[in-house]
Backbone of each chain as ProteinMPNN parsed JSONL, in Angstrom:
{"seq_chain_A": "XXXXXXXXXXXXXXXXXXXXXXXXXXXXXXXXXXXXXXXXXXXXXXXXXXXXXXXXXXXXXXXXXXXXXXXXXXXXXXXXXXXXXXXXXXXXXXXXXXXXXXXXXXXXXXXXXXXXXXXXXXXXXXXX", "coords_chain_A": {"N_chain_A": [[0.841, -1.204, 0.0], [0.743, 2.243, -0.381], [1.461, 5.079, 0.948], [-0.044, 6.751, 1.289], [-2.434, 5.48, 0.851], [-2.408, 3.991, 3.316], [-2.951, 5.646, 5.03], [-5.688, 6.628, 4.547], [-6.994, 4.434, 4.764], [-6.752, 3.582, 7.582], [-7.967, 5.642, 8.277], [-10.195, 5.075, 7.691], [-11.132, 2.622, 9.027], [-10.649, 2.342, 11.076], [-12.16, 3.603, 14.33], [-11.53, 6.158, 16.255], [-9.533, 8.108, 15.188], [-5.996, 9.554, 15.64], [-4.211, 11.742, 14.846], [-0.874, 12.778, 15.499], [1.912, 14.519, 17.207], [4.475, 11.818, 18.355], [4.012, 9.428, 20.899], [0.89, 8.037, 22.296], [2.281, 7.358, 24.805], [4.08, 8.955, 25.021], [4.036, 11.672, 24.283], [4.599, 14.497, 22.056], [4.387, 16.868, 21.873], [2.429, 19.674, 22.839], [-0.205, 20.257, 21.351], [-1.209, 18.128, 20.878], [-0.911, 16.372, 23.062], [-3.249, 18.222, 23.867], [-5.178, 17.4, 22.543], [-5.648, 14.649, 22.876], [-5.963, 13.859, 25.543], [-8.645, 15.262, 25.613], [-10.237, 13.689, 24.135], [-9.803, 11.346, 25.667], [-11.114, 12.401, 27.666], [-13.658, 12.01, 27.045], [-14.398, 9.214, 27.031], [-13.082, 8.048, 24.879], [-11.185, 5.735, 23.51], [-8.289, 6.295, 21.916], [-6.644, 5.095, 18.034], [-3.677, 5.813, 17.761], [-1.693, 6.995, 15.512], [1.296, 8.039, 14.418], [3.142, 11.148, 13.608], [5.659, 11.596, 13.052], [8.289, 10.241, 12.502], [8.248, 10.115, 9.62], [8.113, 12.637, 7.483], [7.002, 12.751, 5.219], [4.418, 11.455, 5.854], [2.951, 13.587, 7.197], [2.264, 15.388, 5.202], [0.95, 13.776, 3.13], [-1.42, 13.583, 4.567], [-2.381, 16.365, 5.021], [-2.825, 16.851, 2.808], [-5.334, 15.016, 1.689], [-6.923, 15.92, 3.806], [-7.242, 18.291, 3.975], [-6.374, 20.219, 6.028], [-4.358, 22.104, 7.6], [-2.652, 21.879, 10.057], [-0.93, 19.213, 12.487], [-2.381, 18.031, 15.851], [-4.821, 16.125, 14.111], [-8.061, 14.823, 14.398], [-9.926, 12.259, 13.378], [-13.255, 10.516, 13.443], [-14.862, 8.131, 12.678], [-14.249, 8.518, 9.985], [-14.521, 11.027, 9.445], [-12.998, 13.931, 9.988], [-12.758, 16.019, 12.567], [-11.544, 17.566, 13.888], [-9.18, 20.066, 14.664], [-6.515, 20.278, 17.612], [-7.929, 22.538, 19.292], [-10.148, 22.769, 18.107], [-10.961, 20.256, 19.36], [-11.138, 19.983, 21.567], [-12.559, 22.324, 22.455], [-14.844, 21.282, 22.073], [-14.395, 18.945, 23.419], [-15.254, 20.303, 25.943], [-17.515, 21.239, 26.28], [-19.047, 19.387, 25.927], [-20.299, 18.04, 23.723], [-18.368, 16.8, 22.161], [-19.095, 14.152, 23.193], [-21.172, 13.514, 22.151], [-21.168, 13.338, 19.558], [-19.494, 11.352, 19.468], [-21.389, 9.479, 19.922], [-23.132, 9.439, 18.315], [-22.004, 8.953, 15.829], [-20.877, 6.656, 16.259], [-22.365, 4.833, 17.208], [-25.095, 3.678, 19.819], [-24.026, 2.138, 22.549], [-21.047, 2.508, 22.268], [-19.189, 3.048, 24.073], [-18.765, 0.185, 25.404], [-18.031, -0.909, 23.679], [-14.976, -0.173, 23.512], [-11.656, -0.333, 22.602], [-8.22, -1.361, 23.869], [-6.379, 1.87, 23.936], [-4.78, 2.494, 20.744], [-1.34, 2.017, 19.099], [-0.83, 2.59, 15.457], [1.632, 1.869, 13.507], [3.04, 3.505, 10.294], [4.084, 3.664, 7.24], [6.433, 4.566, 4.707], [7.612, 1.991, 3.576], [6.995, 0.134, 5.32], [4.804, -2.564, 5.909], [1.26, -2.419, 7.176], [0.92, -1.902, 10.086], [0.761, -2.822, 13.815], [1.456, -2.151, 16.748]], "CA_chain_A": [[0.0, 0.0, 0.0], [1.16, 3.616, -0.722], [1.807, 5.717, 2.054], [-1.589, 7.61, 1.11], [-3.663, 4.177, 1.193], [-2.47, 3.239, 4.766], [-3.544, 6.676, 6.086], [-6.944, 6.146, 4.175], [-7.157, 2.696, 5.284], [-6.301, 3.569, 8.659], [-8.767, 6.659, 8.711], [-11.738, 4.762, 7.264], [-11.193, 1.038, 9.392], [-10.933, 2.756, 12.759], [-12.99, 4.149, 14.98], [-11.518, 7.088, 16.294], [-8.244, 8.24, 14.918], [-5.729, 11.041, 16.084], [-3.035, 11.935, 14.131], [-0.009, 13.057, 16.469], [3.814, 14.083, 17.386], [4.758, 11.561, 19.637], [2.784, 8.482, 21.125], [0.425, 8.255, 23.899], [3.086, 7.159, 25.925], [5.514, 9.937, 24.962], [3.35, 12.814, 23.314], [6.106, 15.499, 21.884], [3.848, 18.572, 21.137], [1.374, 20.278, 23.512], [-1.629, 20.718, 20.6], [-1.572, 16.717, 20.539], [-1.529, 16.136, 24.221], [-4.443, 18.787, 24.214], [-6.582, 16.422, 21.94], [-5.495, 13.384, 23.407], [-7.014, 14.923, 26.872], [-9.71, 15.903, 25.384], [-10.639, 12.315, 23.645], [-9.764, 10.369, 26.821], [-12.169, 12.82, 29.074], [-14.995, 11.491, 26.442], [-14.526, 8.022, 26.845], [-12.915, 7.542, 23.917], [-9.71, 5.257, 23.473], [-7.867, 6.433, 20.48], [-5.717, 4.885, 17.614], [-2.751, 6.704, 18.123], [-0.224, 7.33, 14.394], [2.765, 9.207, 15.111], [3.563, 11.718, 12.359], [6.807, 12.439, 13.069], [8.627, 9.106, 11.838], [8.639, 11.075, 8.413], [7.77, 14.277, 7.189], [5.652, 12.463, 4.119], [2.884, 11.263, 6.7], [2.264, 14.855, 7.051], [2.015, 15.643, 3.666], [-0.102, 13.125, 2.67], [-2.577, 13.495, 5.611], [-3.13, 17.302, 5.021], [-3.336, 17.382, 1.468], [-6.028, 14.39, 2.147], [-8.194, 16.065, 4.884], [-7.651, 20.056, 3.599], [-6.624, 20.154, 7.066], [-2.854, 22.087, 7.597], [-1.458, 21.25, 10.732], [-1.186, 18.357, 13.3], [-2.417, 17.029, 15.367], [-5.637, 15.84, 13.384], [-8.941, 14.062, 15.001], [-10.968, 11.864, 12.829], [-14.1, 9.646, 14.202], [-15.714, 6.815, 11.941], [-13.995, 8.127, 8.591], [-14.441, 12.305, 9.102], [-12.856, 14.848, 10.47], [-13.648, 16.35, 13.557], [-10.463, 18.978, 14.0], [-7.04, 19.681, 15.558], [-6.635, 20.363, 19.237], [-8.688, 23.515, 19.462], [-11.861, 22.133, 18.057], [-11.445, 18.771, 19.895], [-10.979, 20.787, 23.324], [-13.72, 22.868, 22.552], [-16.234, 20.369, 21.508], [-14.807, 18.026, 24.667], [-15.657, 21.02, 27.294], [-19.115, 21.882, 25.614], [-19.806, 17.72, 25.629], [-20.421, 17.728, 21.939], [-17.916, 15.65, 21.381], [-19.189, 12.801, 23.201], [-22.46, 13.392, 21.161], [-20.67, 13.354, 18.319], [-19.206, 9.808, 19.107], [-22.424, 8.782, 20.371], [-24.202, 9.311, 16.754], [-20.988, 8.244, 14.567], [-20.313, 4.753, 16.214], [-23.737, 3.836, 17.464], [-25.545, 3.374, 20.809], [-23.152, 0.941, 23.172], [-19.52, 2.488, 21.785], [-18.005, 2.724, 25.286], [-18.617, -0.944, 25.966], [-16.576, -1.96, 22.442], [-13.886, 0.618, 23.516], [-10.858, -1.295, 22.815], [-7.312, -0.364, 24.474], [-5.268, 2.276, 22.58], [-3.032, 1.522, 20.613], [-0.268, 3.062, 18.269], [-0.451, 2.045, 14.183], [2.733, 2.312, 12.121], [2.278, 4.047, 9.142], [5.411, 4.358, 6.73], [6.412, 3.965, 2.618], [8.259, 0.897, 3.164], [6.154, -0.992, 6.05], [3.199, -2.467, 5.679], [0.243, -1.266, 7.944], [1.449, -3.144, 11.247], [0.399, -2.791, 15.381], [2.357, -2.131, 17.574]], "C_chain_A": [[0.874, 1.25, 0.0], [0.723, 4.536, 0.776], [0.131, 6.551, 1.898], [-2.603, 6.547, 0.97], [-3.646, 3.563, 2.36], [-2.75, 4.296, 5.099], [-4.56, 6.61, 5.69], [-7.444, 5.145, 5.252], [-7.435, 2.985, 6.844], [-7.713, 4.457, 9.533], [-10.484, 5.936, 8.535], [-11.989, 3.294, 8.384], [-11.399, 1.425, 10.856], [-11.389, 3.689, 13.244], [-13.078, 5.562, 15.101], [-9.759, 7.165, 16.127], [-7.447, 9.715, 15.171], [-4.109, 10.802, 15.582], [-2.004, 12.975, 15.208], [1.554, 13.245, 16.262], [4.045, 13.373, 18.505], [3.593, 10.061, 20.004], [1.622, 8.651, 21.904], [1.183, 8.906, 24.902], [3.844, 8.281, 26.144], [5.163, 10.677, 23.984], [4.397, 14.241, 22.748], [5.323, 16.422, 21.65], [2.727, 18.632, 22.021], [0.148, 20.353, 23.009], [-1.821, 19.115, 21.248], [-1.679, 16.083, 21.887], [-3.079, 16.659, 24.659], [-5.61, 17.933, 23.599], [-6.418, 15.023, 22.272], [-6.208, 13.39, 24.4], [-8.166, 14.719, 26.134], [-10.663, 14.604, 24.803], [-10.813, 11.529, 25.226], [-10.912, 10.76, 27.765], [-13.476, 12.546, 28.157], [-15.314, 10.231, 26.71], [-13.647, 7.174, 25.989], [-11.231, 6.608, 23.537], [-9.349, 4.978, 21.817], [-7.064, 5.195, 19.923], [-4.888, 5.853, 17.274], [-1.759, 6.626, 16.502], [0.631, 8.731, 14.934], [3.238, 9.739, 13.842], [5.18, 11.626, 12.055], [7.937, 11.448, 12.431], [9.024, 9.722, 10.596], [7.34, 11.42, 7.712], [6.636, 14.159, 5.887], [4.469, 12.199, 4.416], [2.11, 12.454, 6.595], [1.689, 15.556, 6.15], [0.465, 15.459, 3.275], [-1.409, 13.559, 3.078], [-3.253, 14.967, 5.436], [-3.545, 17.459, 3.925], [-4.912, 16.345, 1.207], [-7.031, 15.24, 2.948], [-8.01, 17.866, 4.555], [-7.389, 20.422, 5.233], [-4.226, 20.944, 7.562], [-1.95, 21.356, 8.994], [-2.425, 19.958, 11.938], [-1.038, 18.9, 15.181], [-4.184, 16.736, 14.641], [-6.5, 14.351, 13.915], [-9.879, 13.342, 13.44], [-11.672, 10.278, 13.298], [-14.67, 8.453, 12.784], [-15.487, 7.521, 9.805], [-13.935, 10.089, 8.345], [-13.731, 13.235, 9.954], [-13.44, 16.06, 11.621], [-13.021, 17.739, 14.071], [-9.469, 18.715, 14.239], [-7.847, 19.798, 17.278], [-7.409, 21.358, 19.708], [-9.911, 23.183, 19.812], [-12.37, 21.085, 19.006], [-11.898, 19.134, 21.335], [-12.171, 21.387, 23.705], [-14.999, 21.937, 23.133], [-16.278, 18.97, 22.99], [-15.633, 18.809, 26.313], [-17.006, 21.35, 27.046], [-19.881, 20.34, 25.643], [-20.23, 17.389, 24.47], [-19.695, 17.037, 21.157], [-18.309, 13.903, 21.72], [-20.614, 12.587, 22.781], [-22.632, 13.146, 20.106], [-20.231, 11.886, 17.959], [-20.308, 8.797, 19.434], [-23.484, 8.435, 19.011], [-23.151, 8.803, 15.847], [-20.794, 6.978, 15.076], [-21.327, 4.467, 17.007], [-23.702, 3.867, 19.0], [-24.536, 1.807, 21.546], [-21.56, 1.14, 22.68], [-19.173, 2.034, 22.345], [-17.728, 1.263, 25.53], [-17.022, -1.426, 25.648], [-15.496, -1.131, 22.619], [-12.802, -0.547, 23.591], [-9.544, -0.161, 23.692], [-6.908, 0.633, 22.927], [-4.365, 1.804, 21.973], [-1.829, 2.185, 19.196], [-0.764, 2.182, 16.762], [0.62, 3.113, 13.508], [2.889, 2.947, 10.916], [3.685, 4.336, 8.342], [5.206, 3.666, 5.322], [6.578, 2.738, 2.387], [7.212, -0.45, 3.881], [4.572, -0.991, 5.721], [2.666, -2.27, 6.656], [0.881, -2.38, 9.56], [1.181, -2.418, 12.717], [1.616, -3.116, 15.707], [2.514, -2.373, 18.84]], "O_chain_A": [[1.95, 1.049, 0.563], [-0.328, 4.448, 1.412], [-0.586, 6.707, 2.886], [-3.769, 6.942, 0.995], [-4.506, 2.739, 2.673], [-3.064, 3.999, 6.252], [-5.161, 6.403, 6.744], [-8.121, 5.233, 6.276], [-8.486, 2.516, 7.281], [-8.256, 4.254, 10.619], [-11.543, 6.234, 9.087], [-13.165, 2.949, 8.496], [-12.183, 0.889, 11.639], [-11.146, 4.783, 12.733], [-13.945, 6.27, 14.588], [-8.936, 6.492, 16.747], [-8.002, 10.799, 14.988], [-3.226, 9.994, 15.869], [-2.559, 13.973, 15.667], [2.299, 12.572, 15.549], [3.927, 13.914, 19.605], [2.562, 9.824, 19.374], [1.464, 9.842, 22.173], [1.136, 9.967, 25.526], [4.247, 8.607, 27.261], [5.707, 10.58, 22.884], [4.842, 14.887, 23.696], [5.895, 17.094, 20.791], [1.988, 17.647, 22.022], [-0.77, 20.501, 23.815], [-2.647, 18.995, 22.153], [-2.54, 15.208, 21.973], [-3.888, 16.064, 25.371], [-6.737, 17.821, 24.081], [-7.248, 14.245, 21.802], [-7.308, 12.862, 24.234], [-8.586, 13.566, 26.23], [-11.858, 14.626, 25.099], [-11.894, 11.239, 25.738], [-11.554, 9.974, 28.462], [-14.499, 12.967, 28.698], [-16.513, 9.957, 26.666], [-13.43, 5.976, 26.17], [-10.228, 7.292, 23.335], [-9.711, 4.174, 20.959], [-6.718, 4.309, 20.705], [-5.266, 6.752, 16.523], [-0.845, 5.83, 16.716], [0.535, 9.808, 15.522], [3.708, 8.971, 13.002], [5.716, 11.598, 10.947], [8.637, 12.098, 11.655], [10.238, 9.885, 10.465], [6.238, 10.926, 7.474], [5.769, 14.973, 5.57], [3.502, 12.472, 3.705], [0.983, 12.535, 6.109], [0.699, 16.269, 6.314], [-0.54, 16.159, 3.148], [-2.333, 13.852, 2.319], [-4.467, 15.045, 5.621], [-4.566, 18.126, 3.754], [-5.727, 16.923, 0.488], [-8.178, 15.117, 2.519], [-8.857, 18.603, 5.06], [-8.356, 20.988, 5.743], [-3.215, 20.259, 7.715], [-0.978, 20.601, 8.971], [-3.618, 19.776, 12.184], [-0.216, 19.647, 15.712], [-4.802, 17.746, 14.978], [-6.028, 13.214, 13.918], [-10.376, 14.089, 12.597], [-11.046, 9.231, 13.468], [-14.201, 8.976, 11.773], [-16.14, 7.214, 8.808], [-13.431, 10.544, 7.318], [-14.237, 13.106, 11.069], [-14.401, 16.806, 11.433], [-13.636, 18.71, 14.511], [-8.828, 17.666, 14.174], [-8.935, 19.578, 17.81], [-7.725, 21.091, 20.867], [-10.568, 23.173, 20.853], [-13.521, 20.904, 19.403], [-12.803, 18.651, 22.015], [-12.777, 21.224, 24.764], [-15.725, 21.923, 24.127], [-17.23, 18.344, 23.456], [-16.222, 18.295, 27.264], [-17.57, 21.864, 28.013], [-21.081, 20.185, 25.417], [-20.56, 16.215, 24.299], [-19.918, 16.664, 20.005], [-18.068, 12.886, 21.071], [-21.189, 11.534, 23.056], [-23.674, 12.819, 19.538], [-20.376, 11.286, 16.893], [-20.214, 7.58, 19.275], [-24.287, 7.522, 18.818], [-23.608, 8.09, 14.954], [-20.515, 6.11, 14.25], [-21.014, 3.517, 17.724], [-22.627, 4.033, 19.576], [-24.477, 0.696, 21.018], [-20.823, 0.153, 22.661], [-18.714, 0.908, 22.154], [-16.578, 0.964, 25.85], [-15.978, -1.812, 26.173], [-14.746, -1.301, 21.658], [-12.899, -1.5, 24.365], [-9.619, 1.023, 24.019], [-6.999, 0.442, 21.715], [-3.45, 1.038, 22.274], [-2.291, 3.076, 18.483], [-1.095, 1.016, 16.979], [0.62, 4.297, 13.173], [2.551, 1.935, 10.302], [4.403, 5.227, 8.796], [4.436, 2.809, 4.889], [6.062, 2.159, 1.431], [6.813, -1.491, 3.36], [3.675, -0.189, 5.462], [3.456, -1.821, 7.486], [1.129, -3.585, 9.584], [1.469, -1.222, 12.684], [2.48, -3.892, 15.298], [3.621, -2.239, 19.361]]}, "seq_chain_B": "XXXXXXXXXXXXXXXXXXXXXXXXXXXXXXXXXXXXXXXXXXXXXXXXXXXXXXXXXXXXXXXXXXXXXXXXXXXX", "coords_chain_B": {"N_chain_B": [[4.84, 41.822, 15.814], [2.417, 40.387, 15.452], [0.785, 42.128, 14.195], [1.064, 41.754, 11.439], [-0.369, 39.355, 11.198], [-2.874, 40.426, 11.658], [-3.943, 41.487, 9.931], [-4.141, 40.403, 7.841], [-6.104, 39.017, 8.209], [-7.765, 40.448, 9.177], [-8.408, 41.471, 5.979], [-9.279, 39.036, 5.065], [-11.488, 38.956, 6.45], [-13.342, 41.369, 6.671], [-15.76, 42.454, 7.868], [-15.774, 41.343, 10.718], [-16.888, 40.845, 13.725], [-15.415, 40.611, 15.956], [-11.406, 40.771, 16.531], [-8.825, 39.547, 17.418], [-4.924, 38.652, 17.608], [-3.005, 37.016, 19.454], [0.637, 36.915, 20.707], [1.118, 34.458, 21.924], [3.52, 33.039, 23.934], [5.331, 35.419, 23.977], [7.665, 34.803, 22.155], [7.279, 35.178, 19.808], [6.056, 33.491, 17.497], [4.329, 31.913, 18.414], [0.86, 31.446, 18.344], [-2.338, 33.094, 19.004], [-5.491, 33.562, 17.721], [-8.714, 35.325, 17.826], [-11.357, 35.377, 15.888], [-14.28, 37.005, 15.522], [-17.324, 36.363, 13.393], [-19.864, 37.151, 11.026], [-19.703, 35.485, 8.693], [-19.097, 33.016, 9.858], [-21.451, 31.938, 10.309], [-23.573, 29.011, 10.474], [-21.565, 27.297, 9.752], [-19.537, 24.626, 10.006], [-17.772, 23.748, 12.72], [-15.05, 23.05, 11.742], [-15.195, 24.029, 9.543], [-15.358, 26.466, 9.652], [-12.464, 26.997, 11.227], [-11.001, 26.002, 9.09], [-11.129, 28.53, 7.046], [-9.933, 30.22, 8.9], [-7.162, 29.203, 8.651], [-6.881, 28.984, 5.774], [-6.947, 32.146, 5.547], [-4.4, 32.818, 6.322], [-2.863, 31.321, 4.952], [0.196, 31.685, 4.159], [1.998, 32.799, 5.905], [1.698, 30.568, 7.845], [2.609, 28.957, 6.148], [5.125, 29.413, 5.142], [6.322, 29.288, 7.803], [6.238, 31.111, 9.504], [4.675, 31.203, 11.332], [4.781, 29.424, 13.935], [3.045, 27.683, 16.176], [-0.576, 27.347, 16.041], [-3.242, 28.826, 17.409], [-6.917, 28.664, 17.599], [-9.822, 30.33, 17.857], [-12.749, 30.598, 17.099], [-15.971, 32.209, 16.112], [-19.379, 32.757, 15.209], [-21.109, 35.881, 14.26], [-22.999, 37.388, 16.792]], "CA_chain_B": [[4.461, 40.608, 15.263], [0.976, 39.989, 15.346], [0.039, 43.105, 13.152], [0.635, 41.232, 10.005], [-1.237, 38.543, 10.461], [-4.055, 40.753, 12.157], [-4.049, 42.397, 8.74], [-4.396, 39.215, 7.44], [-7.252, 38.074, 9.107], [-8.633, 41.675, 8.36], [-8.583, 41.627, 5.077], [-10.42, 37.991, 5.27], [-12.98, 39.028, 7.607], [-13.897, 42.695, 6.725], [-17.043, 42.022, 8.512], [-15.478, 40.844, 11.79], [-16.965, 41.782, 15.073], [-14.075, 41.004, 17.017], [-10.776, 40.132, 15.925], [-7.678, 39.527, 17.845], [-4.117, 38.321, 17.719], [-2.25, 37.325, 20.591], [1.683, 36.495, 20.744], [0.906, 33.686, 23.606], [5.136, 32.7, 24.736], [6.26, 36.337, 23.401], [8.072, 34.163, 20.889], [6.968, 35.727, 17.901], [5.763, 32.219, 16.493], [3.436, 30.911, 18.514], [-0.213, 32.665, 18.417], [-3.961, 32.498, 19.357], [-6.451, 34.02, 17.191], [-9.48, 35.022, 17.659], [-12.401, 35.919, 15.113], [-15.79, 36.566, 15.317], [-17.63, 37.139, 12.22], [-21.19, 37.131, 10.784], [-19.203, 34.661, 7.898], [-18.974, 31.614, 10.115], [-22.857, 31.073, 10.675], [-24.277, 27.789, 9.778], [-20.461, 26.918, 9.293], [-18.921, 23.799, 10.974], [-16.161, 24.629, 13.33], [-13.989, 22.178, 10.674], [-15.15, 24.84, 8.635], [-15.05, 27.559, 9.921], [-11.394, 26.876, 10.805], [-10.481, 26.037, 7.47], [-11.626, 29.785, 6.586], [-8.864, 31.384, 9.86], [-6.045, 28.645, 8.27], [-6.818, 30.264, 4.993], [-6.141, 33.641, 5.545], [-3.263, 32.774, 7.148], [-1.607, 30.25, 4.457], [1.458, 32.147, 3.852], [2.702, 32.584, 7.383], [1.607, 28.882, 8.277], [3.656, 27.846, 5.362], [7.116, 30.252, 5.697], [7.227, 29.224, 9.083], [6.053, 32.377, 10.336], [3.289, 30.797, 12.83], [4.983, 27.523, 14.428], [2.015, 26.96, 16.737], [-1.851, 28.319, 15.678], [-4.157, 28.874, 18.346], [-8.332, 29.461, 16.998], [-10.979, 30.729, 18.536], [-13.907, 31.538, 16.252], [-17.641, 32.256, 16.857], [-20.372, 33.281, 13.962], [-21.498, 36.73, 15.317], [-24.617, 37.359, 16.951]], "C_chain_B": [[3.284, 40.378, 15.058], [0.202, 40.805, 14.505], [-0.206, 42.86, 11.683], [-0.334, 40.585, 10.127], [-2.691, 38.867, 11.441], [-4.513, 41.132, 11.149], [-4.868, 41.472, 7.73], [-5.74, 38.78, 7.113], [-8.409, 39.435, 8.916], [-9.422, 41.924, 7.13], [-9.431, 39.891, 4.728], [-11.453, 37.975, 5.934], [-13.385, 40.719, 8.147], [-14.82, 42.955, 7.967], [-16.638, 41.422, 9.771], [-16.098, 41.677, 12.619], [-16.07, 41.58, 16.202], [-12.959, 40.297, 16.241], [-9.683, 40.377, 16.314], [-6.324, 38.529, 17.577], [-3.124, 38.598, 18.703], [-0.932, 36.624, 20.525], [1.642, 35.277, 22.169], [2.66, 33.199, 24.346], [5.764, 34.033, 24.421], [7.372, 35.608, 22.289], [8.346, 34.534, 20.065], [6.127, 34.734, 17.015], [4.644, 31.76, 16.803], [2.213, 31.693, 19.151], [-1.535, 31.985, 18.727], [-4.659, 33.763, 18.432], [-7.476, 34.213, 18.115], [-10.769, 35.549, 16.916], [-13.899, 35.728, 15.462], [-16.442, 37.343, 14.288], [-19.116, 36.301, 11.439], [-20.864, 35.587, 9.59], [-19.069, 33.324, 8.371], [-20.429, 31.241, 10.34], [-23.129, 30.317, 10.039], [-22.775, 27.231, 9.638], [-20.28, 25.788, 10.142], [-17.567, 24.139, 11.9], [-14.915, 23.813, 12.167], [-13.832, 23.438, 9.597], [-14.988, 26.265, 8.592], [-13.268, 28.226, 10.142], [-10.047, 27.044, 9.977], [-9.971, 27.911, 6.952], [-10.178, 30.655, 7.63], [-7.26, 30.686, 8.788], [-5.836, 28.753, 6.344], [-5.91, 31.746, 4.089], [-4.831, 33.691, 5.788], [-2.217, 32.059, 6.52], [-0.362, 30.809, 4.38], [2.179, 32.0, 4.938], [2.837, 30.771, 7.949], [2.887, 28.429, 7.206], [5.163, 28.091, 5.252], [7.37, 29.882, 6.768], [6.978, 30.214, 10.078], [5.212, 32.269, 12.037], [4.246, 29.361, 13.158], [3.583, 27.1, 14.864], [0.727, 27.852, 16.395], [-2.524, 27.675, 16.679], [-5.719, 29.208, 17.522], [-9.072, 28.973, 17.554], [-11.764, 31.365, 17.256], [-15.696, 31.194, 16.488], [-18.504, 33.213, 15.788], [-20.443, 34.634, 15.025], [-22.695, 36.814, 15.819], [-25.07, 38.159, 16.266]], "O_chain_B": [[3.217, 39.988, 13.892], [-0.884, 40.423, 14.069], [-1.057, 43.323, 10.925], [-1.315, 40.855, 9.434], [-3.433, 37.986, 11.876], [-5.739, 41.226, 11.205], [-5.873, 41.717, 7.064], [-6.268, 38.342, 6.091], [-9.593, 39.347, 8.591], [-10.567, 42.368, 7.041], [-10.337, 39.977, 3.899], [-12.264, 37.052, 5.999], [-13.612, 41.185, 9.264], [-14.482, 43.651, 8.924], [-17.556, 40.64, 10.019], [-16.055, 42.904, 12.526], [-16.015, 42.287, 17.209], [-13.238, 39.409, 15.435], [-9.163, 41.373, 15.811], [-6.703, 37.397, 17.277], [-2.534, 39.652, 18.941], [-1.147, 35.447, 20.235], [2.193, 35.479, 23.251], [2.631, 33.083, 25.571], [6.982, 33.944, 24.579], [7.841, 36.451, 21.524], [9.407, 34.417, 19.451], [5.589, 35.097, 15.969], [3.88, 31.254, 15.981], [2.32, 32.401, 20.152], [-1.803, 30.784, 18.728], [-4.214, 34.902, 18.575], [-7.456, 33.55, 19.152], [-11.314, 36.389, 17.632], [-14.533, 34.687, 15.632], [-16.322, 38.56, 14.147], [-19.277, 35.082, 11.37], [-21.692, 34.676, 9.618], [-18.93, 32.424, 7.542], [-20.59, 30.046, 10.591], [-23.064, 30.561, 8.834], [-23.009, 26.131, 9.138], [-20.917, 25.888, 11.19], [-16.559, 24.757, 11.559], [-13.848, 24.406, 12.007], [-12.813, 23.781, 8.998], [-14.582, 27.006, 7.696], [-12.795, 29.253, 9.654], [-8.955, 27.613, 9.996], [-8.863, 28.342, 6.634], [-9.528, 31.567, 7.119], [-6.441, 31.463, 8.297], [-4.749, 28.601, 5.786], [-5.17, 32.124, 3.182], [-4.16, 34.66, 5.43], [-1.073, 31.96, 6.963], [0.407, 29.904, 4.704], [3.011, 31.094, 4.991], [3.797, 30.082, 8.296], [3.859, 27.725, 7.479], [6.1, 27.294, 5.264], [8.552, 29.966, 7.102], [7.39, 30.2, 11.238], [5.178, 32.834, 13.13], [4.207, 28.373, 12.425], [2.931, 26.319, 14.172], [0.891, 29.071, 16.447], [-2.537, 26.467, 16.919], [-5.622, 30.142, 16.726], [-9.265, 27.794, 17.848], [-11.447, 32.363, 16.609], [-16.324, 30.219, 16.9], [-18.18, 34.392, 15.644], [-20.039, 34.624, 16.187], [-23.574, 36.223, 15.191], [-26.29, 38.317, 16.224]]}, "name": "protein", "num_of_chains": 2, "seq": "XXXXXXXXXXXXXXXXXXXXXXXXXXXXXXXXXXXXXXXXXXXXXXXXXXXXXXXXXXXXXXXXXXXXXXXXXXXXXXXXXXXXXXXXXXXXXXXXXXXXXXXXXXXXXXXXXXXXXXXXXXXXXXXXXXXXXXXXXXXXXXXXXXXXXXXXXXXXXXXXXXXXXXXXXXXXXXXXXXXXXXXXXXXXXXXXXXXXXXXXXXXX"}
């Protein structure tokens, strides 16, 4: 797959996706901790991609979502924002209204853990 | 610093009823917006967004902004 079909792939197969510098574990940029926060106080347990690996992820992903910088929220296949919007929308509760109508009545149950996906030119799509 | 890209944001949002730029670390780089303008109603905040990151492509893309802060709100 092409570095622009595993961020597709990635964006359309899972749930809630948050594009990031840094992991969970070891978040490198303040916006992307702010929407990480801001997911977790919903309920929501992200899949975590790490941009920073290389500089083409980024590329791809904004010219893809019309969307310039990271880090970058998307729920069941759309776009939801960066860290601003997500922050907003988690202190106003609209975001967990938002995941309540995009992945159906009973999400929280199927919440799985987080978990990081790989995303690069050479590897294929792989867990980590 | 902030006068360009208040100018910016001016000249994209004639019609603004409020419209600030704040240097948030003294930095120079790293900023908070914020617009309010009759132009975001009915808008999505995705979209509305879109519309501050915009005005603003040049700086975002020289490097001029490292970190963007936005605040925006249709007006009443």
């Amino acid at each position: 797959m092409t570095l622009n079909e595993q961020i597709k792939d990635t964006i359309e197969s899972e749930d809630v996706v948050l594009f990031m510098k840094g992991t969970p574990e070891r978040v490198l940029c303040g916006n992307s901790s702010r929407a990480l926060e801001a997911l977790r106080s919903a309920g929501a347990s992200v899949v975590a991609v790490d941009v920073l690996p290389d500089p083409a992820i980024r590329q791809e992903l904004s010219a893809l979502s019309q969307w310039p910088t990271i880090p970058q929220v998307f729920v069941k296949g759309e776009l939801v924002g960066g860290a601003d919007i997500v922050q907003e929308l988690a202190e106003s509760g609209e975001l967990k209204t938002i995941l309540d109508d995009r992945l159906g009545e009973g999400w929280e149950a199927a919440q799985r853990e987080e978990r990081v996906v790989a995303i690069g030119p050479s590897s294929p799509l792989r867990l980590v | 610093m902030t006068a360009p890209l208040e100018d910016l944001l001016r000249t994209a949002f004639p019609d603004a009823s409020e419209l600030s730029v704040t240097d948030r670390t003294g930095g120079g780089d790293h900023f908070q917006v914020v617009v309010e303008s009759p132009r975001f109603a009915g808008l999505s905040l995705v979209e509305q967004h879109r519309l501050v990151y915009d005005a603003l492509a040049e700086p975002l893309a020289d490097g001029t902004i490292h970190e963007l802060r936005i605040s925006t709100r249709g007006a009443a």
